[in-house]
C-alpha positions, -999 to +999 in steps of 0.1 A: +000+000+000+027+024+013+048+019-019+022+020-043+005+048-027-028+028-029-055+030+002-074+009-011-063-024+005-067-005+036-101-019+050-092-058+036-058-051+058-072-039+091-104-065+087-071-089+084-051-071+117-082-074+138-085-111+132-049-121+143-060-129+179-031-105+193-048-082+216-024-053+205-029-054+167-068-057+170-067-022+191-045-006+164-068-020+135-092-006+159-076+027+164-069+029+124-103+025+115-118+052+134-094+072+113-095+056+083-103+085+066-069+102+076-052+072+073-058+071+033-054+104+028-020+101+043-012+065+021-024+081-009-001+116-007+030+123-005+029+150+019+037+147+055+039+166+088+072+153+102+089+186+103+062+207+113+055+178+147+096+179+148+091+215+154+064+214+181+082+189+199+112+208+208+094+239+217+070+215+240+100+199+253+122+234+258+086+246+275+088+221+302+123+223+308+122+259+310+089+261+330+088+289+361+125+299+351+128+325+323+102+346+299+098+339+262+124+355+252+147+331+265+121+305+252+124+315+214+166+325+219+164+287+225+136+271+200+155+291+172+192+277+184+177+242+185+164+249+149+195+259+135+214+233+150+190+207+138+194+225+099+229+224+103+231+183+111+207+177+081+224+192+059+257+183+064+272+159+038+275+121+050+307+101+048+306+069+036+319+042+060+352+023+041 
C-alpha cells in the first residue's frame, strides 16, 4: 500500500489485523479504522507533517524544561538555536563508511 500509494487495501488489511488474535494489533486496527479516513489520505499523498510535529516537539520539550525559570524571550533564543542546530546536522554531507 505504502509503496504504491494505494488505500485501497486498507479496510481488507485492518479487517485482516483485527483477526490475528493478538490483543495489540486488533486495538491498532481498531484505532486505524476510526481514522481511516486520515489514514488514506495520508497512504495516498506524498505529503507529511514530520517537520512541522519535529518542530512542536522541541518547543514543547524546551517549554517544560524551561517552566517557572525564564520569559519567552529566552524560550524562542532557544527554539531558534535548537532549529538551527537541527538545519545544520541535516544538511551536512554524510561520509561513507570504508
Amino acid at each position: 500500500m505504502l509503496d504504491t500509494r494505494d488505500a485501497a487495501p486498507l479496510p481488507e488489511w485492518l479487517d485482516d489485523l483485527a483477526n490475528t488474535g493478538l490483543a495489540l494489533l486488533t486495538g491498532l486496527a481498531g484505532a486505524l479504522r476510526e481514522d481511516r479516513h486520515a489514514v488514506a489520505q495520508g497512504i495516498a499523498t506524498a505529503y507529511n507533517s514530520g517537520v512541522n510535529e519535529g518542530r512542536i516537539t522541541d518547543v514543547k520539550l524546551q517549554k517544560r524544561l524551561m517552566a517557572g525559570r525564564a520569559g519567552v524571550s529566552l524560550l524562542r533564543h532557544r527554539v531558534v538555536l535548537i532549529a538551527h542546530l537541527r538545519r545544520r546536522y541535516v544538511d551536512r554531507p554524510t561520509v561513507s563508511p570504508r
